[in-house]
N, C-alpha and C positions, 0 to 999 in steps of 0.2 A: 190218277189225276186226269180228270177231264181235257180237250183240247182248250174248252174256254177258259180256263184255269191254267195251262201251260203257259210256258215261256222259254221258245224253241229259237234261236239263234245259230242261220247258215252262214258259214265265215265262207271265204273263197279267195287266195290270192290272187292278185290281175296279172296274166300273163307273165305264170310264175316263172319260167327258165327263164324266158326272155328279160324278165324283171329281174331277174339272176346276172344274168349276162351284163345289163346294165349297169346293175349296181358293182358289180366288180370291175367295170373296165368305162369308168368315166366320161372315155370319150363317144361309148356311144347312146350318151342319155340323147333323149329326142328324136331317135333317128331309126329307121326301121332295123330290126333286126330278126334274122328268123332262125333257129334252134333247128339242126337238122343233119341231116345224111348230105355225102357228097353233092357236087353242084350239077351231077350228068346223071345220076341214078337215085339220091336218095328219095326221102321223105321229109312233108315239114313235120317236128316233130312241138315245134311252139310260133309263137309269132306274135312280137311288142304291136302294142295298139297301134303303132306310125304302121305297121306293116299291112295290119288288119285293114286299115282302110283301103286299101289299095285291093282287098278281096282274100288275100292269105289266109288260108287257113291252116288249123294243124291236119296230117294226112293226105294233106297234097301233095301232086310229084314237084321237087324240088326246082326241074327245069319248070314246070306251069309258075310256080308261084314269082322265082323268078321272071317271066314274062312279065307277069302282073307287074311286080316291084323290082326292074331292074337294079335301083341304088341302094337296097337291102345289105345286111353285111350280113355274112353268116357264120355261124357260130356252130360247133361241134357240139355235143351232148356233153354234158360234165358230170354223171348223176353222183357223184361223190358232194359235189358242193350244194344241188339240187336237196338231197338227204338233210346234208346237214343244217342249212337253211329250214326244211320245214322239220325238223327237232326242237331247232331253238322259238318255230310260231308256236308250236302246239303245247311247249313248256308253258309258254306264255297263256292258252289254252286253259292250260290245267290248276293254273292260280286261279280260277273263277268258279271252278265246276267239276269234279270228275265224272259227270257222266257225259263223254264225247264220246261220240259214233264216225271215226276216220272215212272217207267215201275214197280219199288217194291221199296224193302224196298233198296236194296243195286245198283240198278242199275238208270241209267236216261240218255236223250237228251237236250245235251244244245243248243241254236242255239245263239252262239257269232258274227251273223255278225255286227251286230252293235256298238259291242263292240270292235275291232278291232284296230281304231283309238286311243282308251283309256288305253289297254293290253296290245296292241302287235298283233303277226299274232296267228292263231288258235294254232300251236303246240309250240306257246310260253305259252298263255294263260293256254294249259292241262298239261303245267309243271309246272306251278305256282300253279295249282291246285290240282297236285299232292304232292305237298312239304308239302304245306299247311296240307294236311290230314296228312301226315306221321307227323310232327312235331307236331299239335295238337289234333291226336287222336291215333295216333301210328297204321294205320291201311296203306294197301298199296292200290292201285287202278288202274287197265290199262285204258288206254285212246285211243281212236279213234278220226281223222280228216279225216273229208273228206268233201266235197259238197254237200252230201244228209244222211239221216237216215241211210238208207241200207246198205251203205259204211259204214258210219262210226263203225257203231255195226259189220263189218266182220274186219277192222280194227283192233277194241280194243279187237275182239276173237285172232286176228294175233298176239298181242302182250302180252297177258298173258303167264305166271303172270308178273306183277311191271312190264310193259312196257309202250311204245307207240310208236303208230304209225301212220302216215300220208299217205294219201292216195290224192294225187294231179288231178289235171283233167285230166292231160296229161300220166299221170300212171294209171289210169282205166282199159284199157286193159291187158298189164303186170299181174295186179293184181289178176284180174278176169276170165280170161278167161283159166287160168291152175284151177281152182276150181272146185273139185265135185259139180256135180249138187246140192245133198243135200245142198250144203252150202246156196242157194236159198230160199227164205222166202218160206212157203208153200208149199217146195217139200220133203212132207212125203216120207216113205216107197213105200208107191202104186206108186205115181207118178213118183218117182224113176224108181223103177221094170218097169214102163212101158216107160219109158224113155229109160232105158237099151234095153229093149226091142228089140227098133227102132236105138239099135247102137249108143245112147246118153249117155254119162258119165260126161264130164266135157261139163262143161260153154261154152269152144271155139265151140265142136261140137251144141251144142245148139243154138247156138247165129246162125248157118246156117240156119235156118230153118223160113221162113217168118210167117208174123202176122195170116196170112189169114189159114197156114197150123197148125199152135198151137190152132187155136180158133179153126177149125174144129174137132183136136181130143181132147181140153182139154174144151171146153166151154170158160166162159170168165176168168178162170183162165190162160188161153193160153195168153191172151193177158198182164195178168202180168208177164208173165213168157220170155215173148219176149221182156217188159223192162228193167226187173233186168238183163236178160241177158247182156244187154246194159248198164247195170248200174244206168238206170232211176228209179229215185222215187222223186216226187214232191211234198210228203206229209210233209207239216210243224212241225214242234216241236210246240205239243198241250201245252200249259203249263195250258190249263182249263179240259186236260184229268180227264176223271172220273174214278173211281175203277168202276169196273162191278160187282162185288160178293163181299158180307162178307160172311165171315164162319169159323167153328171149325172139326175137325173132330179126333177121338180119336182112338187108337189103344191097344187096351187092353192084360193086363199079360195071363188073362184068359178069355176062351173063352164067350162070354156071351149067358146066356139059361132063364134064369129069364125073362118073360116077364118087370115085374115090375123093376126090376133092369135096364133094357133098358130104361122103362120112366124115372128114374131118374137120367140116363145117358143123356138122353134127354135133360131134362129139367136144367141140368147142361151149356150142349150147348147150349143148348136156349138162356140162364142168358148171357154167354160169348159176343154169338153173337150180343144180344139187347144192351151190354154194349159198342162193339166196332160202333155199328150204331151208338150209340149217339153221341159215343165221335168223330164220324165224320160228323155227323150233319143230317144222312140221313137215312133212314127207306125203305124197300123196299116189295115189292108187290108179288113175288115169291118165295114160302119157297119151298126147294128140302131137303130132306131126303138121304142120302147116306147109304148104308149099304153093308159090304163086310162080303161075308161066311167064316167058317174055311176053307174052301177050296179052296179060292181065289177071289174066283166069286163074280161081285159086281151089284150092283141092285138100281135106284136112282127111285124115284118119286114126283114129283114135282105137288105143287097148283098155279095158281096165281090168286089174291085176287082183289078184286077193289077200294079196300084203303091198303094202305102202312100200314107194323105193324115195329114197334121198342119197342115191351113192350115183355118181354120172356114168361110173360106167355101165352101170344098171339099167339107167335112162337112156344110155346113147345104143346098149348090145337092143332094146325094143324100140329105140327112134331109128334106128337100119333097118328093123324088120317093115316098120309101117310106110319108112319111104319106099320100101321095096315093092308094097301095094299101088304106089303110082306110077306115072310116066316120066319121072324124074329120071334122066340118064337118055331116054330118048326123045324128048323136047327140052329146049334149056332151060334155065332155073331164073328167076330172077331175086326170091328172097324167101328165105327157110325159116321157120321156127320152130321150136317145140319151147313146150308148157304142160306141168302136170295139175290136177284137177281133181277133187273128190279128196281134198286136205284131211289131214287128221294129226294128232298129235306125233311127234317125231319119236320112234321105239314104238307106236299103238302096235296091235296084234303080235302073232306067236309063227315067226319063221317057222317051214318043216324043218321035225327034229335034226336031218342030217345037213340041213342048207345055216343051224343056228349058228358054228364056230365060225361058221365065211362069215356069213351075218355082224356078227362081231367083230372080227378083224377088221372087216369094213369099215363101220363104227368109228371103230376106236385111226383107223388112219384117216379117215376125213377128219375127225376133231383134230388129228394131228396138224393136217396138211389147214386146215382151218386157223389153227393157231398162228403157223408159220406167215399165212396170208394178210392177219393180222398187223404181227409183226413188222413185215416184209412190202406189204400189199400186192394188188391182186398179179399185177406181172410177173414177181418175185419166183412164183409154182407154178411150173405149167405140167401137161401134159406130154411127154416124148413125144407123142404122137404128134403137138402143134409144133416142135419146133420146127420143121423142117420148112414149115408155109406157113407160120402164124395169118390167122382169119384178119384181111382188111375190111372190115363192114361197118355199115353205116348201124347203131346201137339204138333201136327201140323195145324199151322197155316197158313193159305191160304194166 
């Protein structure tokens, strides 16, 4: 199906934790609030619109944002309720359509042309979907329509917060063409700067410039850059999209120097990460190491393996090998992660013949220890190793 023939719907909730946080704790509707790591070291990891305006962003240091927004209340990470929350938007989701292409936790692509006949037209459908959420989860959401992906996700930026809006065939132009170039998929800073460069700012002036003259200065970025200009993108709403990366990564009160303390900061992540592979069925083959200095400076190094690991201690005996390749132990630490990468299904390939029974014990005692976590939740099993110093870190999650 054509894009002119589509009928592509970006859903997005508005400042989803923080929308979280609100909605659960009444007295702070209205008022800023920001999702985050301790108030001396962390990170923001969300920020209610009262916050926004004062400059908060997510991934700023926690003391800056506070600057900005002294009267801020802050709020811890909850992602148990964050989860559950978007389970119950995306059920709602999937009464209209199953072909969704999840992008996170809070955002997705629906592609309702089939649905049409059954709904209504597309901006009936994203209001029906919006009521929906607000009535049974108390959360709000903007919506985009339009013909293809790319529209529609510039759409439902148009219309934040609690809005929608529709972007028709015949309005493409209109819409597009008074827009900064940045508003374009993949036009970073540089691309920019060098767009500016040549006297290009917005979209209209872009759109001047032939196929043949973008590929000679951009490569074949050029040639996506002279579709969007146009408004083209023919890429379907994936609904067999994969995640690309699991990972954990921590931001600590105090700086870390202890070598030993880093491994069982490690090995913490390790546990986190090996438990969130499982519980999505998949195990992967590149473990990368993150480490950022007191001084900003951050530093990753990466293995990849030639069987898939989902067991932590697997994860954590190669997350010691690759912090062993930094300067971790001789400058202090300020926040660790590791994340593995190069997914595939969880059991894919054929352990060596003599590593297959470990192989398997493994296995079978994560599903165990999996169960019990379950049960129990995530406190309930730890590792020997954490009890002696259970990790206090600020939790962002990838």
């Amino acid at each position: 199906m054509t894009s002119a023939r589509r009928c592509i719907l970006h859903l997005d909730l508005d400042a989803f934790y923080a929308a979280v946080e609100q909605r659960d704790h009444p007295q702070l509707q209205g008022r800023p609030v920001i999702v985050g790591g301790s108030l001396r070291r962390g990170v923001v990891c969300a920020a209610s619109y009262e916050a926004r305006y004062y400059g908060v962003r997510s991934a700023m240091p926690m003391a800056q944002a506070l600057r900005l927004c002294p009267e801020a209340v802050v709020q811890p990470v909850r992602m148990a309720e964050y989860r559950a929350a978007s389970r119950a938007v995306f059920a709602i989701f999937a009464r209209y359509t199953d072909c969704i292409e999840a992008l996170s936790i809070d955002e997705a692509f629906l592609d309702v042309s089939h649905s049409l006949r059954l709904f209504g037209p597309g901006a009936a459908i994203a209001g029906k979907i919006r009521q929906e959420v607000r009535d049974e989860t108390g959360l709000t959401l903007s919506a985009g329509i339009a013909p293809n992906k790319f529209l529609a996700k510039l759409a439902s930026e148009a219309a934040k917060p609690d809005g929608l809006r529709e972007i028709h065939p015949d309005q493409i132009d209109a819409f597009l063409l008074p827009l900064p170039v940045r508003s374009l998929w993949g036009v970073g800073a540089v691309t920019a700067e060098r767009l500016a460069a040549m006297g290009i700012r917005q979209v209209g002036e872009l759109r001047r410039l032939s196929r043949d003259f973008l590929h000679r200065r951009f490569g074949t970025a050029g040639g996506l850059l002279y579709e969007l200009a146009r408004g083209i993108d023919e890429r379907p709403v994936d609904s067999e999209a994969r995640i690309k990366s699991i990972g954990h990564e921590d931001t600590y009160a105090e700086d870390l120097r202890d070598t030993e303390v880093m491994r069982r900061e490690l090995l913490a992540l390790s546990e986190r990460v090996a438990g969130r592979l499982r519980r999505k069925g998949v195990q992967g083959r590149c473990v990368t190491v993150k480490v950022k200095f007191a001084d900003f400076s951050v530093v990753t190094r990466s293995r990849t393996l030639s069987t898939g690991l989902s067991n932590g201690g697997e994860i954590f005996s190669v997350a010691c090998e690759l912090l062993g390749q930094t300067e971790a132990g001789r400058r202090p630490v300020r926040l660790l992660g590791v994340s593995l990468s190069t997914l595939e299904a969880l059991g894919a390939g054929q352990p060596e013949l003599f590593s297959a029974p470990r192989h398997e014990r493994l296995l079978r005692l994560d599903r165990a220890v999996d169960a019990l976590r379950e049960r129990f939740g995530d406190p309930g099993v730890v590792k020997a190793g954490l009890l002696a110093h259970p990790p206090s870190a600020s939790d962002v999650e990838e």
